[in-house]
ZAZA-760731 format. One record per atom (N, C-alpha, C): residue in one letter; x, y, z. Coordinates in steps of 0.001 Angstrom, whole numbers, padded with zeros to 6 digits, always signed. Example, Ala and Ser with C-alpha at 12.3 -4.5 7.8 and 13.67 -1.06 7.14 Angstrom:
A+013190-005690+007800 A+012300-004500+007800 A+013200-003300+007800 S+012850-002250+007080 S+013670-001060+007140 S+012900+000030+007870 
This chain:
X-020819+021561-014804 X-021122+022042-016126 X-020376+023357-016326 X-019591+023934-017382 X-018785+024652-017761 X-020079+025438-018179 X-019856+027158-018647 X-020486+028481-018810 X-020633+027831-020256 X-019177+027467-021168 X-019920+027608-022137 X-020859+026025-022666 X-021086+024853-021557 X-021743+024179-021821 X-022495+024566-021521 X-023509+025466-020522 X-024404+026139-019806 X-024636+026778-021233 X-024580+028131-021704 X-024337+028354-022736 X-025094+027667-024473 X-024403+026814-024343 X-024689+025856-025570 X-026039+025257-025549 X-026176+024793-024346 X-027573+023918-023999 X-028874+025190-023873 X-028533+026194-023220 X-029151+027038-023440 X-029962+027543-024462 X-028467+028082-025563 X-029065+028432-026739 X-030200+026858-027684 X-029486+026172-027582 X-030045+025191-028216 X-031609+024573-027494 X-031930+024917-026448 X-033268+025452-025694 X-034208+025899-026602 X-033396+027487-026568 X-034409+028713-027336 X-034391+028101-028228 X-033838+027677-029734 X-034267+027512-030740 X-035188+026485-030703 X-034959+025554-029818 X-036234+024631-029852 X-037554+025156-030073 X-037583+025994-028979 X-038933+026468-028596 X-039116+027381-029445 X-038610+028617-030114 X-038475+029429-031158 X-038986+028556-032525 X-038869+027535-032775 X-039062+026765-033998 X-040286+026500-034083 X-041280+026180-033471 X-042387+026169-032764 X-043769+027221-033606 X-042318+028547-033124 X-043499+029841-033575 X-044008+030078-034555 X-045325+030831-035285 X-045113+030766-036182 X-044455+032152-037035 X-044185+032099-038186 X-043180+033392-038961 X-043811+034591-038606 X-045364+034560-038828 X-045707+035647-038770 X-047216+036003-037800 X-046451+036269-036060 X-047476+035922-035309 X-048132+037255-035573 X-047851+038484-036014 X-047991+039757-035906 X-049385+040030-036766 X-049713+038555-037645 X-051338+039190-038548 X-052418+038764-037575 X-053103+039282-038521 X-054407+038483-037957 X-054977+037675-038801 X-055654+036282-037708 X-056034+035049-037864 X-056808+034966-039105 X-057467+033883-040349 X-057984+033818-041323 X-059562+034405-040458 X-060167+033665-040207 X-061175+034383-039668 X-061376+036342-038965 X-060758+036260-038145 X-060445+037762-038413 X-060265+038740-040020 X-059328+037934-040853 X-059453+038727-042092 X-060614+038345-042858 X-061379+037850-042623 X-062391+037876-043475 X-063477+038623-042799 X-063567+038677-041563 X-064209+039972-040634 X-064225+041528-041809 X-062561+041685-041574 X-062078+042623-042156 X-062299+042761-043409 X-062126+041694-044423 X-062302+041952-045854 X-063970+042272-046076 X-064677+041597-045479 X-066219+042429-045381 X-066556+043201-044651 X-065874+044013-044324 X-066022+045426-044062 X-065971+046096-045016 X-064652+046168-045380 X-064520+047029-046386 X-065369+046729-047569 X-065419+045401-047913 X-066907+044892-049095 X-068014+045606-048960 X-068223+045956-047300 X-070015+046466-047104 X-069637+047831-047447 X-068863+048604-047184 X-068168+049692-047150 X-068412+050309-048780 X-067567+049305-050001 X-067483+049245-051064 X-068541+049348-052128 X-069605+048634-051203 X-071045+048341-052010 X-072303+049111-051572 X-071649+049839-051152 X-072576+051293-049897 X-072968+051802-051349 X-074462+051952-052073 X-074625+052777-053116 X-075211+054402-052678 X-074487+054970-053241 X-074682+056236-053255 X-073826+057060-051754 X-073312+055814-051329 X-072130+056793-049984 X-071145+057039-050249 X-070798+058605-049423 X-069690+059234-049677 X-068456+058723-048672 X-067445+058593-048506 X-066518+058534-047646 X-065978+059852-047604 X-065993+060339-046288 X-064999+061807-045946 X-063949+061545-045336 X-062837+062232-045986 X-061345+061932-045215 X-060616+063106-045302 X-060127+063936-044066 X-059694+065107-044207 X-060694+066149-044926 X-061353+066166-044664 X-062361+067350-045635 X-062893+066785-046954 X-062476+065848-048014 X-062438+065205-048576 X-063343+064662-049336 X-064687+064727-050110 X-065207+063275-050390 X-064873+062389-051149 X-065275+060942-050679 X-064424+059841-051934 X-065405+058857-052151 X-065778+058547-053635 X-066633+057501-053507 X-066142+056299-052640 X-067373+055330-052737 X-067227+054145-052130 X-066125+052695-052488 X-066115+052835-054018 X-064890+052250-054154 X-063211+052734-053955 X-063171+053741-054039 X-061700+054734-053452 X-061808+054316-052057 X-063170+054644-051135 X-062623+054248-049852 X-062254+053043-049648 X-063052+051940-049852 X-062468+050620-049931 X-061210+050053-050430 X-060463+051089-051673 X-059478+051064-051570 X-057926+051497-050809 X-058337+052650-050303 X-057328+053305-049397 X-057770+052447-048165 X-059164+052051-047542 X-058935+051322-046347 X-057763+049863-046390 X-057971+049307-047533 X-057333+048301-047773 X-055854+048587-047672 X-055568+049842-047831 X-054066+049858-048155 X-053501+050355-046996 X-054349+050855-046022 X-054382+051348-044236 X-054477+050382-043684 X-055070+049196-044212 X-055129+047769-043247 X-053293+047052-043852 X-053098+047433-045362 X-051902+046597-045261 X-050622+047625-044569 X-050689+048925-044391 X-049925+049694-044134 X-049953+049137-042558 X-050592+048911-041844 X-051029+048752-040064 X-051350+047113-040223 X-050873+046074-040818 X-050975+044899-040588 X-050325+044233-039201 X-049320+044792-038985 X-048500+044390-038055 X-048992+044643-036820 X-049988+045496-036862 X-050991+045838-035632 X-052394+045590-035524 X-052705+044935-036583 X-054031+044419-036584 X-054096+042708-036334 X-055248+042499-035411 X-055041+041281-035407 X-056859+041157-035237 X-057463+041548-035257 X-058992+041759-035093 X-059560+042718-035853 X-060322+042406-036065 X-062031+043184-036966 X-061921+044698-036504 X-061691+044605-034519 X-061532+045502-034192 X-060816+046433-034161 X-059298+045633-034100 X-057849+046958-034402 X-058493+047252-035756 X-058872+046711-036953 X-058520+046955-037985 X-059884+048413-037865 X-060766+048545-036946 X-061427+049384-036918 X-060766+050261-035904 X-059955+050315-034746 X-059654+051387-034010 X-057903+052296-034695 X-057334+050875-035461 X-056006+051816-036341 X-056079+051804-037158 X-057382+051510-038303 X-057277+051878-039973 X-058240+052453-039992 X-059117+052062-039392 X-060684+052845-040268 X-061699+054194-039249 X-060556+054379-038170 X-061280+055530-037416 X-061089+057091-037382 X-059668+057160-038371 X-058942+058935-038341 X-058229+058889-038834 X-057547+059935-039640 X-056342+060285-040162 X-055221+060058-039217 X-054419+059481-039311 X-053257+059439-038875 X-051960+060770-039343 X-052716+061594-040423 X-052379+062940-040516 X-052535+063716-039562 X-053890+064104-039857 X-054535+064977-038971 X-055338+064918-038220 X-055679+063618-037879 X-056329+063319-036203 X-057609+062962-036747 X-058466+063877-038003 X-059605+064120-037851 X-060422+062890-038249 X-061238+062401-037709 X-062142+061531-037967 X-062652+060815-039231 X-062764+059381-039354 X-062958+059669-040927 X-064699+059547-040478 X-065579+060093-042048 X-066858+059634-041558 X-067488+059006-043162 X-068833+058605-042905 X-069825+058025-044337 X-070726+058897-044099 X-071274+059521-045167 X-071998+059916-045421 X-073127+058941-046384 X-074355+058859-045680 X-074871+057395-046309 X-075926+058515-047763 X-076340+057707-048805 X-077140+058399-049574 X-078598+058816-049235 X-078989+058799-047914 X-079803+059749-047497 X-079283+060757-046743 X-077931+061641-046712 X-077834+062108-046270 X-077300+062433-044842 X-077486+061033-044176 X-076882+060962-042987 X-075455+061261-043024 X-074530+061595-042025 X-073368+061047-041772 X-073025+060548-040391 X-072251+059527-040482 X-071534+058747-039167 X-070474+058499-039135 X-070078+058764-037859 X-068211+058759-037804 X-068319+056775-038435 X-066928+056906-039386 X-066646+055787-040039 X-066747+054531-038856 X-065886+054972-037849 X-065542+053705-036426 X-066905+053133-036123 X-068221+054558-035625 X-069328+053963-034993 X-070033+052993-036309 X-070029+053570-037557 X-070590+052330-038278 X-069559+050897-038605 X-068529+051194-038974 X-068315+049903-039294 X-068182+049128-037798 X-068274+049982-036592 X-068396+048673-035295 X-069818+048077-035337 X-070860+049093-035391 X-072570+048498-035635 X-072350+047336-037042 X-071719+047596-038489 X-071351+046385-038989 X-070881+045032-038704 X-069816+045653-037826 X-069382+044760-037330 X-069996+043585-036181 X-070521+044107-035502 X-071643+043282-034476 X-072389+042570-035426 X-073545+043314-036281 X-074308+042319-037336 X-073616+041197-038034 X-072103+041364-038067 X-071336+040675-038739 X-071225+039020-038241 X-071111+039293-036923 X-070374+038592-035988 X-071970+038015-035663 X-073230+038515-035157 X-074141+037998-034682 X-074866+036400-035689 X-074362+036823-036995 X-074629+035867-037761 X-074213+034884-038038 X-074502+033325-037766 X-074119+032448-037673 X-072772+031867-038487 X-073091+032281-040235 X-071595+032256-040500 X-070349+032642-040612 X-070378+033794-039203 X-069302+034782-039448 X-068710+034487-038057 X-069019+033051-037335 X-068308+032827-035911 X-067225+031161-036281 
């Protein structure tokens, strides 16, 4: 067998198997985004919570919107409920600092520890597996 028949058969290998893949292995799965899209829903429909970002407060529909646009900005790295909670919804990617909710009694919780406690309730419920 000649290099460039070696070569030829080769390449024509990879594309086999390359054809296979799909375009875009880099999202995450339909189930996973719907993890994600009710997050930000519970997030959205939080009455009377504040979202803090950078010093910041933002109602509940602003946050649901900038999370959304941090999940499409970091898609390529999300592939779980969870990335989409450890690289969109846990800190500024400015300034490090934490995002948090402030719920309408007053509480506040770093954004990550609640939407992961969401997230468990999410998942524990039969139609979210």
């Amino acid at each position: 067998m000649t290099s460039r028949t070696f070569i030829h058969a080769a390449l024509s290998l990879l594309l086999f198997f390359a054809a296979g893949l799909p375009l875009r292995a880099d999202t995450a799965p339909p189930a996973e985004k719907a993890k994600i899209d009710a997050l930000i829903a519970h997030i959205e429909g939080l009455p009377g919570a504040t979202f803090v970002r950078n010093g910041s407060d933002y109602n509940a529909a602003t946050a649901a919107k900038f999370l959304r646009g941090k999940w499409k900005a970091n898609d390529k790295d999300i592939k779980t409920a969870s990335d989409f909670i450890a690289k969109a919804a846990t800190l500024s990617s400015t300034t490090g600092k934490p995002y948090q909710i402030r719920l309408k009694d007053g509480t506040v919780t770093p954004c990550a520890a609640y939407l992961t406690a969401q997230l468990r309730k999410l998942e524990a419920t039969p139609s979210a597996k």
